[in-house]
N, C-alpha and C positions, 0 to 999 in steps of 0.2 A: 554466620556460618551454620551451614546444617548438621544435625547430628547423624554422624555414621552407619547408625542404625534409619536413618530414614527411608533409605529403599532395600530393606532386607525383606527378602522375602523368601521360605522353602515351600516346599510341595515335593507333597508325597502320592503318588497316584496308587489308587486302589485296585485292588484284583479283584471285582465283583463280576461273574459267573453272567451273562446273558445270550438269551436265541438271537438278538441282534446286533449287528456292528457298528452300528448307529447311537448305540447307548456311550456313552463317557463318565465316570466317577471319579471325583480326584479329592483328598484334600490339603488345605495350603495352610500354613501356619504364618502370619507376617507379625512384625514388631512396629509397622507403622503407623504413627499415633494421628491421627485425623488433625484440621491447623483449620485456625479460622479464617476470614478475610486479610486479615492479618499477620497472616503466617507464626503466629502463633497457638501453643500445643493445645488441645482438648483434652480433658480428663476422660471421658470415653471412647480409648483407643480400641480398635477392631482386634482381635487376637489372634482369631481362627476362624476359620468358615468351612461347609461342606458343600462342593457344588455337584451335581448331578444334572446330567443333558441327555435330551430325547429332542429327536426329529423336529424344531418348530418350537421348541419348550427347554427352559431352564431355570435349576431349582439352585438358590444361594441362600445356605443357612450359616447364618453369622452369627459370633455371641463377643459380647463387647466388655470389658475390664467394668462398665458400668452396670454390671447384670443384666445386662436386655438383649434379650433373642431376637434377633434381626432376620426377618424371613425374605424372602423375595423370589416371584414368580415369575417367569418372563416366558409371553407369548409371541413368536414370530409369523408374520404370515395368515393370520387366521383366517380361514376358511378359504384360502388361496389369496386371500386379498392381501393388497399392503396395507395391514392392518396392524401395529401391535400393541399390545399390553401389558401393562405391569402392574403387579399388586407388592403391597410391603408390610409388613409388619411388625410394628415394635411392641415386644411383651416384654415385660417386669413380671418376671416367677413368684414375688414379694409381696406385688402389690400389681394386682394382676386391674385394677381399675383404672391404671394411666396407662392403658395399652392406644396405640395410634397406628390408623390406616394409613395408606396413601394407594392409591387406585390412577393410575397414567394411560391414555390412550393417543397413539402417534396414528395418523392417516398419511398415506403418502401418494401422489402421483406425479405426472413428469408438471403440470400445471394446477396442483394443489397441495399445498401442506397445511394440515391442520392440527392443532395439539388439545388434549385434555386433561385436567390436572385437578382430581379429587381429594381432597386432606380432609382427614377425620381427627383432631388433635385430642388427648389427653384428656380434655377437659370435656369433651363431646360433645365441641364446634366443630362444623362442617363449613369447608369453604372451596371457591369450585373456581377455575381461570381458562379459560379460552380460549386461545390466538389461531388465525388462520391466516395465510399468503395465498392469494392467487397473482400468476402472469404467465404474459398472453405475449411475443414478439417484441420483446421488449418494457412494456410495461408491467411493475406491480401495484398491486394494494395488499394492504395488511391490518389488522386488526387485533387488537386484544380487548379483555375484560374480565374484572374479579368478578365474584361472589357469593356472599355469606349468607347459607340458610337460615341461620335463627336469624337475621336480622333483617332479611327476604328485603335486601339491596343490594344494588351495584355499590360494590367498596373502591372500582379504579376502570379506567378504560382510557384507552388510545388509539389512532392510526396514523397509518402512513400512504403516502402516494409515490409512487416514480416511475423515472424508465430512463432506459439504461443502453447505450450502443457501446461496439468495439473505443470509441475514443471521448467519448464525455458520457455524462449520468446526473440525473437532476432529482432531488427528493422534497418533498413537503411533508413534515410529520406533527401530529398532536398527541404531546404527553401529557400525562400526570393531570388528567380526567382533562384534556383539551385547552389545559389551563397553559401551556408553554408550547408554542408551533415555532419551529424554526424550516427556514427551507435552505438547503446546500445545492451548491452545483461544482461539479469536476468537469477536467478536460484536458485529457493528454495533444497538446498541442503539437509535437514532433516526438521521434526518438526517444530524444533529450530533454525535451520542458515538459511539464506537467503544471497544474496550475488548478486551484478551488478556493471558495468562500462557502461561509455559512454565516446566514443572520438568522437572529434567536429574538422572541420576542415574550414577555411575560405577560399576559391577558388581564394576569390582575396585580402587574408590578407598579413601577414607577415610572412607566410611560418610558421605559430605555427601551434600545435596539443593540444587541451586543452584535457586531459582525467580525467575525473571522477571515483574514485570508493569508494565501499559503501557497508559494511557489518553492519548483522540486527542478534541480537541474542538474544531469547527469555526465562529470565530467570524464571519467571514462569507464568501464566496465567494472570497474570497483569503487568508483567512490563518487561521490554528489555530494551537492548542497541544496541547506536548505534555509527559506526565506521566511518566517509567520509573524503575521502582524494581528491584535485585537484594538478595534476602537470600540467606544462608547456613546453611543448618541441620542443626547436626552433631548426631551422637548414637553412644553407646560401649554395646556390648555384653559383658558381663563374666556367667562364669560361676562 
């Protein structure tokens, strides 16, 4: 059960005096305590923050029961383009040498999406991640990849392939450095039936094939069933 204070939040909006009507200042006080994967509690819950908004731009200063000033800038738009950005800041007033960046660049178009993802940790590793989607009529590809300056490597990379109409959609993907490709396919058959598989293969497993599949049948307007089955299928090669 959650605690009652989990979604308390006030805001008190400020009277701060400008030539524009475009400017915004407010600030919020909340009681809610940041949760992990897990849903459980973090010791550095968020307290208070001050946000302040201009045309394109927004400014969130945060300070956290853990002493760290949490800064964060956000650029919408830049330079007309769909462009934005965000920078972040984590300072310790204390110990002001485990201060940590984080620098985000989002691109957007109706047939490209691209992401950028800068971290500056603590300790004064830098590490940098990648991903882009293009599609074209149906089809996409997509792409990701780590990686760590001091150690001027690729730490992970993956993709994906498909395409996609009004009644079925087919994917091929390689995770976790091209080491596990599995390919799916869907296909809304009627109305009523739906129906997918997905086989998984590990490149450097035990020579298995995990295949998924899964029928969806909808008996009326509120309520369905549903069918999933997994096998396993090994196989040994000997010379």
């Amino acid at each position: 059960m959650q605690p009652f204070f989990n979604s308390s939040v006030i805001v008190f909006p400020l009277n701060l005096s400008s030539s524009s009507n475009d400017v915004m200042c407010g600030l919020a006080t909340t009681i809610n305590p940041d949760r992990d994967k897990d849903n459980q509690l973090l010791p550095n819950y968020h307290t208070s923050f001050l946000i302040y908004k201009l045309p394109g731009v927004t400014v969130t200063q945060a300070w956290t029961t853990a002493a760290l000033l949490d800064t964060k800038i956000e650029w919408n738009d830049i330079m007309s383009q769909p462009l934005k950005a965000e920078f972040q800041n984590l300072f310790h007033p204390n110990n002001p040498q485990k201060a940590a960046q984080k620098l985000n660049f989002t691109f957007r178009q109706p047939n490209l999406h691209a992401r950028a993802f800068l971290d500056r940790g603590a300790a004064g590793n830098v590490s940098a991640v990648l991903d882009a989607v293009i599609g074209h009529e149906g089809f996409v590809v997509g792409a990701e990849a780590g990686y760590d300056v001091q150690k001027a490597a690729v730490t992970r990379y993956s993709a994906a392939v498909g395409y996609q109409t009004a009644t079925y959609s087919a994917t091929v993907t390689g995770t976790q450095n091209l080491r596990i490709v599995a390919a799916s396919y869907y296909q809304k058959v009627n109305a009523n039936v739906e129906a997918g598989a997905k086989a998984t293969y590990d490149l450097q497993g035990n020579n298995s094939v995990a295949l998924e599949v899964a029928s969806k049948y909808r008996i009326d307007p509120i309520s369905f069933a549903k069918v999933c089955a997994l096998f396993y299928f090994h196989y040994h090669k000997s010379i």
